[in-house]
Each structure stands twice: as C-alpha cells, then as structure tokens.
C-alpha positions in Angstrom: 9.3 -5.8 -27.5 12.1 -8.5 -28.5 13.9 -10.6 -25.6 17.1 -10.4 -25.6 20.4 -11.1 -23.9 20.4 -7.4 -22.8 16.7 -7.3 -21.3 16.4 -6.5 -17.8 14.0 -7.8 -15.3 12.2 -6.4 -12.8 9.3 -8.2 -10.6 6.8 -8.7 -7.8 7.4 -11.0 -4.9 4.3 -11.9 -2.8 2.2 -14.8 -2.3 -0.8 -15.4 -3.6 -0.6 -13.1 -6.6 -3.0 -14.6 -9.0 -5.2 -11.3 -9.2 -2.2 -9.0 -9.5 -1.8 -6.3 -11.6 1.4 -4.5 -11.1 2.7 -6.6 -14.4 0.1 -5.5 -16.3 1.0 -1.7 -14.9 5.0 -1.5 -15.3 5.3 -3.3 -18.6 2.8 -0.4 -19.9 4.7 1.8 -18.4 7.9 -0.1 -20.1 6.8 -0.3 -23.6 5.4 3.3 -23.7 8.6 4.6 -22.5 10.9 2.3 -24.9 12.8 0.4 -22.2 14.5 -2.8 -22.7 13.0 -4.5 -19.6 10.0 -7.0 -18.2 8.2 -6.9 -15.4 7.2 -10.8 -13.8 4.9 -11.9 -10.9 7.1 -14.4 -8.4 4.7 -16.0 -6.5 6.7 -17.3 -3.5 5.8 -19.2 -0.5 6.4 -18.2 2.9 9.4 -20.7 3.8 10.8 -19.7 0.2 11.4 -15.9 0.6 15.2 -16.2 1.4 16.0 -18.1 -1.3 13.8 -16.2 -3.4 15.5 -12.9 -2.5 19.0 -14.5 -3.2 18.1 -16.1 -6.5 16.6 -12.7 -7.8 20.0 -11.1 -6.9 22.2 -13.8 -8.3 20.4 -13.4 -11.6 21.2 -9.6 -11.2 17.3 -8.5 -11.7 17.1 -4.9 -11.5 14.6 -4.2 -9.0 11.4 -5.8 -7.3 8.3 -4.7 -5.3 7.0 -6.8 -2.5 3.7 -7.2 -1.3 1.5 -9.2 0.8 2.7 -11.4 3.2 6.5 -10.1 3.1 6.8 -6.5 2.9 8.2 -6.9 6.6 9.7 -10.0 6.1 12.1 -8.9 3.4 13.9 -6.0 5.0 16.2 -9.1 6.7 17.2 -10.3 3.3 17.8 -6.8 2.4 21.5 -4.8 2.3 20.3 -1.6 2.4 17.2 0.5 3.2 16.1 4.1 2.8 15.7 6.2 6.4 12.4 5.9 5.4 11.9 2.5 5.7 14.0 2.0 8.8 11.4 4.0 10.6 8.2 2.4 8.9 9.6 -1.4 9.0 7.8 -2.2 5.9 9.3 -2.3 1.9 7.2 -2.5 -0.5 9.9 -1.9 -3.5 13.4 -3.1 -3.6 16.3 -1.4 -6.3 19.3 -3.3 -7.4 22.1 -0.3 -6.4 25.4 -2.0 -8.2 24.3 -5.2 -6.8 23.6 -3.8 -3.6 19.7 -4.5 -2.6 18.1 -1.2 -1.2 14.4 -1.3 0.1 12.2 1.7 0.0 8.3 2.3 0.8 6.3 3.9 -2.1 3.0 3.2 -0.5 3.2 6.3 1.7 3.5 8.5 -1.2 1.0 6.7 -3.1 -1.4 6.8 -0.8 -1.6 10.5 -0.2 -0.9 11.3 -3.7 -4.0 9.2 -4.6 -6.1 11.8 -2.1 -4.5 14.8 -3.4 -5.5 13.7 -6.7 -9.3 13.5 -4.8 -8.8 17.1 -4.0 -8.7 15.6 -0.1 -6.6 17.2 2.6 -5.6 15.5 5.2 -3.3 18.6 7.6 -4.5 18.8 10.6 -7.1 16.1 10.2 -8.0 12.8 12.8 -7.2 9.7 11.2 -8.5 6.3 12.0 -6.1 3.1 10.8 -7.6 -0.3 10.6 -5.0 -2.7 10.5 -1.8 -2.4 11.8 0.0 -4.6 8.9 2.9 -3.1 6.2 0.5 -1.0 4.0 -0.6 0.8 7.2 2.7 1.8 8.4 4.3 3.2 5.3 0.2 5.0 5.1 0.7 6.0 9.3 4.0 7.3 8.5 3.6 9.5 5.3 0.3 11.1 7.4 2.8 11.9 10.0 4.7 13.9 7.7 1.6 15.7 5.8 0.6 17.0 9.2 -2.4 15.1 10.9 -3.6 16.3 14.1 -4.5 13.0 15.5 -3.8 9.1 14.3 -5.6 6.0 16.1 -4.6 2.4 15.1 -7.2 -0.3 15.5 -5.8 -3.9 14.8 -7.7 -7.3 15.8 -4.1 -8.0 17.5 -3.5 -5.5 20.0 0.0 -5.5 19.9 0.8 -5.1 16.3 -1.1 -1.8 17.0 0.6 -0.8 19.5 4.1 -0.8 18.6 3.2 1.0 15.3 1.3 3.6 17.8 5.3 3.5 19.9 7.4 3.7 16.5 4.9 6.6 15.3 5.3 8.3 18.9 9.1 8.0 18.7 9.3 9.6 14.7 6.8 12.7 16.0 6.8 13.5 19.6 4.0 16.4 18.9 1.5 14.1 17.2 -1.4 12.5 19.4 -1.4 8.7 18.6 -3.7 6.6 20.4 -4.6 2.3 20.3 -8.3 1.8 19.8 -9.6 -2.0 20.8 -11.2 -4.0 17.5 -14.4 -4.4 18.4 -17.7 -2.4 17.4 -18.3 -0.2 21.1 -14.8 1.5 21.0 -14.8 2.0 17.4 -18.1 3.1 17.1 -17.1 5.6 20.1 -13.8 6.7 18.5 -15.2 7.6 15.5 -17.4 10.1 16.2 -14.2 12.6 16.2 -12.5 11.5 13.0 -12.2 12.8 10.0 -10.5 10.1 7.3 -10.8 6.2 8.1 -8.4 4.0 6.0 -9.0 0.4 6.0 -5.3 -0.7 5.3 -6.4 -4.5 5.7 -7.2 -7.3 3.2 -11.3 -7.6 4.6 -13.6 -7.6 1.4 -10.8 -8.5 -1.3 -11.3 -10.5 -4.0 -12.9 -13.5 -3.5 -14.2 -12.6 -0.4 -16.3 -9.4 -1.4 -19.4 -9.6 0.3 -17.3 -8.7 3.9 -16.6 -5.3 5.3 -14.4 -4.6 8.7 -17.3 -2.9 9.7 -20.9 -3.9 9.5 -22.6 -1.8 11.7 -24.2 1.3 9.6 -23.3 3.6 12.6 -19.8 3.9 11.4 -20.5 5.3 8.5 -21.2 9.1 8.1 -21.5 11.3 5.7 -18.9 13.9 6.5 -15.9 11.4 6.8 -14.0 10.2 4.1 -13.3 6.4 3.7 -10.4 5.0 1.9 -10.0 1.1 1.5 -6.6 0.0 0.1 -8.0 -3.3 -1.6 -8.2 -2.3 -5.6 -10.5 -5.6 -6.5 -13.1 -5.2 -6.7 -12.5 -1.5 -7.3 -15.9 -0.9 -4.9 -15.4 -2.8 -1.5 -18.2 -3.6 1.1 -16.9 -1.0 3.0 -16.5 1.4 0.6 -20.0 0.7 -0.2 -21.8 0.9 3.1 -19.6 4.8 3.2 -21.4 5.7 -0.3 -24.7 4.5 0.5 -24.2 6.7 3.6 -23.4 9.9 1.8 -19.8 10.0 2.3 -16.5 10.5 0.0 -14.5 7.5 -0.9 -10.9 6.6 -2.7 -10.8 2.9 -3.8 -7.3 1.3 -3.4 -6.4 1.8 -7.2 -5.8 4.8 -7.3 -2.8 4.1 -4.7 -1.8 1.8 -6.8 -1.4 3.1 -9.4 0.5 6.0 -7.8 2.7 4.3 -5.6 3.8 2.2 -9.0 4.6 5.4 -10.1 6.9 6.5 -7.9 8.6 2.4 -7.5 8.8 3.3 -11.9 10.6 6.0 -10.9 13.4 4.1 -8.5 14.0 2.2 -11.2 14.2 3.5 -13.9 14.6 7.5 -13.7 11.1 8.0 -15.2 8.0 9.4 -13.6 5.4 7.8 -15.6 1.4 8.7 -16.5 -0.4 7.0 -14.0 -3.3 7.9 -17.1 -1.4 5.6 -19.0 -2.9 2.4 -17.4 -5.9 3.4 -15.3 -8.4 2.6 -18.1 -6.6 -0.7 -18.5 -6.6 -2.3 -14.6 -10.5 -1.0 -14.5 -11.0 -3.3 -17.8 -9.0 -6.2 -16.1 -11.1 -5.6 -13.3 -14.3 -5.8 -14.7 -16.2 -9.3 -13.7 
C-alpha cells in the first residue's frame, strides 16, 4: 500500500507493547480489504496517557484500541462511551465519531464468540473470574448477558473484586455473584461447583511462562473448561496443568482475534475473517 496525504491511522495505546500483535492483525485485515489506512502500536507511559489521548485526536486518527494498563484509565480522556461501557468501566477500542472520541468494549464479544467458535456454552453455567482487572469486566459482563447461572470473582486485591461483584449485582439483580478470597483453601473449595474458569490476568505471559495463578493440581479437573486470556505463548502454565488434567481449554488468541474483529468493524464497516490472520499470529508466535 502507498502513503499518502489521504491515509488514515488507526492504533494501539498501551504500555509495554513490544509483543503485540494487533498491528500485525488490522493491517491484514486493511490490505485484504483495500482500505487506505495503517494501523501503529503507541507505546505510552503511564503519566503520558492524557497527552497521548489528545495528540491522537488533534492529528484526527480514526480510531484506537487500548490495552493494558489503561483500558480504565482512558474512559476520563474520553467524550463519549457506549452503554456498554458505562456499565463495564473498561474500553478497550476507541472510534473517532466526527471528532468526537467514543469508547466501546469488544472484549466481551470476543471472548464468548471465541467459545462459541469452541462449540462451548456457557447459559446457565458457574463461572469462576480470576482477576478483577478491565479484560475481566467487559468478559463478567458479556456472561451476564449470555445467561450464566452463577459468577465468582477472585482478585489478589479484595476490593477490585468486589465492586465488579456490586456493578455486576446492580446490571442483573437475578444473577448470583459471589467474592471468593485469592488464596488456594477457598479456591480450591469454590471450585468444586464450577463449570468454566477464566484466568483474565497477565500470570504466565510472555516472558514470564513458567507461572500459573494456580499451582496446586487440585484445581484442575477434567470436566471444567479453562480459558486463559494471555495469547503468548499460545499454551500458558495454566492452560497446561488443565490439559494435562484432561480438561477443554481456549487460549487467549482466539479472543483476540475476535474481539479485533468486531473493533475492525467500528471502524471501518467491515466484519473481517478472523481466518484471515490466525495462521499468521501463530507463526509470529512461534519461539
């Protein structure tokens, strides 16, 4: 594709984001489709996301998705957000609306379109959060909405859990929602009910593979399924100990790529093949 004076620019605010690969995904997803536009990692630091946030506006880029540490963080610098978001407190994709800034949360839909695509049904299921962070409130949310039976939140800071636990209790007043303390006795005792546990923290990422949020080999089972958010490596600790165990699991690519998908979409109008790229980030992954 040429640069020129009429390319847009769309992006990726986070920080670090050396092992990204949302660029390599949307400018794919750009060239297959013929679109004018680039897609560029901003790595920002923490007392730089105002300014970063206004400079991406003045330069009139088109849209942006946000990810770790500032998917809560943004909405402040934000003019707009979907009704969505202002129940879930988290953006992970921003859309230039006529210069307007308007956050939305595509991780909710990616993530349970990644275990439909599994063939795994969560209605009427028990879920168990760990983490209590952005990705596991847009997740906590869109489960809400598919019908769980039952959601418990376990966060190494009590409090984080809980509010998401209040907010959750406030969108569905029918739902049982319940805090679970981070350490092995409850957890090991909680999960003897549940059905789906989703690690929606950043334990066993990339360079720090060899840890899982759970050691002991009791909480893994062969009739649960275990879902880890973190795409690199593509086989996490955790995810490991749950195969080795027997069970089902659904690595955090596959969220990825859908929740791309659907922040594609916002953009641009398009629905793209999430086929399209998946061969490519498992390459890119490869050690």
């Amino acid at each position: 594709m040429e640069i020129n004076s009429s390319t847009g620019m769309l992006g990726l605010l986070g920080y670090p984001l050396k092992h990204t690969l949302s660029p390599l995904i949307h400018n794919s997803f750009l060239r297959h489709y013929g679109l004018n536009m680039v897609y560029l990692p901003f790595e920002v630091r923490p007392e730089e996301i105002k300014q970063a946030v206004e400079g991406l506006k003045a330069l009139s880029v088109r849209g942006f998705n946000v990810t770790i540490p500032y998917k809560e963080r943004v909405i402040g610098f934000l003019d707009e957000v979907s009704r969505e978001v202002s129940f879930i407190g988290a953006v992970n994709t921003v859309v230039n609306n006529k210069g307007k800034y308007v956050g939305y949360n595509t991780d909710s839909k990616g993530f349970t379109r990644a275990l439909t695509a599994r063939g795994i049904k969560v209605k009427n299921k028990n879920i168990l959060i760990l983490g209590a962070g952005g990705a596991a409130k847009g997740i906590a949310f869109q489960l809400v909405k598919e019908g769980v039976q039952k959601i418990c939140i376990s966060n190494r800071t009590s409090a984080r859990a809980e509010k998401l636990a209040k907010n959750l209790a406030d969108y569905s007043n029918s739902m049982y929602i319940d805090c679970i303390d981070f350490n092995e006795k409850e957890l090991l005792k909680t999960v003897e009910d549940i059905d789906v546990i989703i690690n929606t923290t950043s334990v066993g990422m990339h360079p720090h593979t060899k840890e899982a949020i759970v050691e002991n080999p009791y909480f893994y089972h062969k009739n649960r399924v275990y879902c880890d958010i973190v795409y690199n490596p593509l086989k996490t600790r955790f995810l490991e100990y749950a195969e080795n165990a027997g069970a089902k699991t659904v690595n955090g690519l596959d969220m990825l790529l859908y929740q791309a998908c659907y922040a594609f979409e916002l953009w641009t109008g398009i629905y793209p093949d999430a086929n399209l790229v998946e061969h490519k980030c498992k390459n890119a992954l490869k050690p």
